[in-house]
DRENTORRO-854296 format. One record per residue: x, y, z of N, C-alpha, C in turn. Coordinates in steps of 0.1 Angstrom, whole numbers, plus 5000, padded with zeros to 4 digits. Layout:
BEGIN
((X,Y,Z),(X,Y,Z),(X,Y,Z)) ...
***
This chain:
BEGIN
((5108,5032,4858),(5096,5031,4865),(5097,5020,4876)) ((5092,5023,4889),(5090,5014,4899),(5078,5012,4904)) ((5071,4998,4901),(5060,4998,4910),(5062,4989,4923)) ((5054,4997,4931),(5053,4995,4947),(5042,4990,4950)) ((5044,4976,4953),(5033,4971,4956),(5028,4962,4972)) ((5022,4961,4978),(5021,4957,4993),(5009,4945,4993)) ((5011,4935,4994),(4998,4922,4998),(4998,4929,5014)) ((4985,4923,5020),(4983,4927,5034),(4968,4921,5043)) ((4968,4919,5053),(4959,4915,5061),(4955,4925,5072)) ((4943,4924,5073),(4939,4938,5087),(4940,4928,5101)) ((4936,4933,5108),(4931,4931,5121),(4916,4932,5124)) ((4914,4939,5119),(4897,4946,5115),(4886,4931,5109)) ((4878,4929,5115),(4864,4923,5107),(4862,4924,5091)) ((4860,4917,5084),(4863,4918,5071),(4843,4928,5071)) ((4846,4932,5066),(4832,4941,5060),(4830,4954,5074)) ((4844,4957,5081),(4838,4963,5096),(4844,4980,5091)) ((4833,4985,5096),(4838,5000,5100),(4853,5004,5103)) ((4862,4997,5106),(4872,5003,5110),(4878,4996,5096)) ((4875,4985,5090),(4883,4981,5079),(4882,4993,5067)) ((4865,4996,5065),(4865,5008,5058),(4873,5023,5058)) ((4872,5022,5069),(4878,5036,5073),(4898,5033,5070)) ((4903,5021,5076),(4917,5022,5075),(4917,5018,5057)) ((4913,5016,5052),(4910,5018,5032),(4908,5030,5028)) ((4900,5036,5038),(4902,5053,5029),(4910,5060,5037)) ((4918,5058,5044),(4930,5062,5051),(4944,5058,5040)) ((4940,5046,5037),(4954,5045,5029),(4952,5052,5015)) ((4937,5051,5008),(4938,5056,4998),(4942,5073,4996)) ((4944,5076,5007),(4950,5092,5009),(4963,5094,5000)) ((4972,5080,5004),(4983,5083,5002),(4985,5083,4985)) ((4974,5085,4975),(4980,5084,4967),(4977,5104,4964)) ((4976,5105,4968),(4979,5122,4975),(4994,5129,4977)) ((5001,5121,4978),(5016,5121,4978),(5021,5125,4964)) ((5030,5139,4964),(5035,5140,4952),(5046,5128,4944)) ((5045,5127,4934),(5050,5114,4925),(5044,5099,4923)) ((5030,5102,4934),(5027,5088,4937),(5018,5088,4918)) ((5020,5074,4911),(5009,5077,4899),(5001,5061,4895)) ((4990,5057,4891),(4983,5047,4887),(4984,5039,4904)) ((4975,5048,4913),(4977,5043,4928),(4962,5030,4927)) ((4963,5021,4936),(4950,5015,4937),(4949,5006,4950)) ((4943,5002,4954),(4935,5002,4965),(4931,4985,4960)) ((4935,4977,4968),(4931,4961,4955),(4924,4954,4967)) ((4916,4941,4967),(4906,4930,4969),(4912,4923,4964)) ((4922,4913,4977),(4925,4895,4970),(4917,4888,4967)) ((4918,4881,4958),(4909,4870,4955),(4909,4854,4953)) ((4925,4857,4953),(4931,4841,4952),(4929,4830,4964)) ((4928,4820,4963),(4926,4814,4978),(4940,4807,4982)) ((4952,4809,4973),(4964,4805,4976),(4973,4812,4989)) ((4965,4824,4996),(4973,4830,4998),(4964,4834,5014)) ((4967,4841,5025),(4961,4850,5033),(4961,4865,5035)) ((4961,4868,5026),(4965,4885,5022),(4949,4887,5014)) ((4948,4897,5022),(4927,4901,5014),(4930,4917,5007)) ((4939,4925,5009),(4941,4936,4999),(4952,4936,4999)) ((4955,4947,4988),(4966,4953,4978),(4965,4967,4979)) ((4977,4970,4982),(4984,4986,4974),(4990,4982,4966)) ((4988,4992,4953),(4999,4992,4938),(4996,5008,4939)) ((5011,5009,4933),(5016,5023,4928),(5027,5022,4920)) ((5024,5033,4912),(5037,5035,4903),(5048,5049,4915)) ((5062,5051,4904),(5067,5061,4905),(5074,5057,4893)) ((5085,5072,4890),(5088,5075,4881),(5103,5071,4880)) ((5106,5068,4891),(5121,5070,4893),(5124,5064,4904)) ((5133,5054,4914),(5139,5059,4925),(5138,5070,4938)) ((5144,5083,4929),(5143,5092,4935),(5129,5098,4940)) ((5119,5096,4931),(5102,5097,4936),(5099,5085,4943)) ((5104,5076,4944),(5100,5068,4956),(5110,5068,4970)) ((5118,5075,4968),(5123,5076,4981),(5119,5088,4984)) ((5110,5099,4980),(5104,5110,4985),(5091,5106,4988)) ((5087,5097,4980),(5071,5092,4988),(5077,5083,5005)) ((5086,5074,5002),(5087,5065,5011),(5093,5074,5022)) ((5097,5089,5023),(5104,5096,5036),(5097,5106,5036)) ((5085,5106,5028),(5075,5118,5034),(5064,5120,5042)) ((5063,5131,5051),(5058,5131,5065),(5042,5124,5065)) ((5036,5121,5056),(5025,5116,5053),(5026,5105,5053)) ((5032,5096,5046),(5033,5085,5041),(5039,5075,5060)) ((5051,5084,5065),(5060,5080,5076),(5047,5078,5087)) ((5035,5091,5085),(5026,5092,5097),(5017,5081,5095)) ((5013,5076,5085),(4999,5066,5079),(5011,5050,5086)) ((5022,5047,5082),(5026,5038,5089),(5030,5035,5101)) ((5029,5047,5111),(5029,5047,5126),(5016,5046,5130)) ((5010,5056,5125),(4995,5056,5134),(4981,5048,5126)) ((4984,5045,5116),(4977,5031,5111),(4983,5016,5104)) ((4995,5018,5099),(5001,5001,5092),(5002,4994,5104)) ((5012,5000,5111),(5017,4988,5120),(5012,4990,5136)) ((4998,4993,5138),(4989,4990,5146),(4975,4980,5141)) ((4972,4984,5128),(4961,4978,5124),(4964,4966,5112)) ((4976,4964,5107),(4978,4951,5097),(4985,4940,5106)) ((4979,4929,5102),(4984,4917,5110),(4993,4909,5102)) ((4997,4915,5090),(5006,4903,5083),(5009,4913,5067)) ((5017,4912,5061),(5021,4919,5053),(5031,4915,5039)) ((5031,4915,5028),(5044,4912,5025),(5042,4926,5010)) ((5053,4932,5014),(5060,4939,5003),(5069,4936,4990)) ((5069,4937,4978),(5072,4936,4966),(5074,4953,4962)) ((5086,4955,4952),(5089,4966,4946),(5091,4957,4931)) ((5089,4967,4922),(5094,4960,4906),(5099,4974,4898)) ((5107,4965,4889),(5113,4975,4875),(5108,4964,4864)) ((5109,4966,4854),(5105,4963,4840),(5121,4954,4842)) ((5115,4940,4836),(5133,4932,4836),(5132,4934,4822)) ((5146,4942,4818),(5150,4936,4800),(5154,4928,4800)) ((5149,4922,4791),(5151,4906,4786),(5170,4905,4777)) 
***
């Protein structure tokens, strides 16, 4: 199992119309075949400057390199990530055996 997780900042007014709208734009992508336990997150910590979260699971590697090279996912990062987020930091995880 891999989860895929993204901290992130908008450009958008916090409570604005376009912030709403680029949140139900991302939450599309859990529309994507293999995508599973998708969510849509509200930071809360004051340690940090990141105001939402994407978390997703996959199943495998190979389901996330079909989410990450599919024409949906490729389109939502052209014509919304990297015009409307101002700061970003990405995290992937596996289960560490101890």
């Amino acid at each position: 199992m891999i989860r895929h997780t993204v901290a992130f900042r908008l450009k958008h007014a916090s409570g604005s119309a376009a912030e709403a709208d680029f949140l139900q734009a991302a939450r599309e992508l859990a529309k994507i075949e293999g995508v599973q336990k998708f969510e849509c997150l509200r930071q809360t910590s004051l340690k940090n400057s990141f105001t939402f979260g994407l978390s997703m699971e996959f199943n495998d590697a190979a389901a996330y390199a079909f989410y990450s090279e599919h024409p949906e996912h490729m389109a939502f990062v052209q014509r919304r990530w990297i015009p409307e987020v101002e700061e970003f930091m990405e995290l992937d995880y596996v289960v560490h055996a101890a």
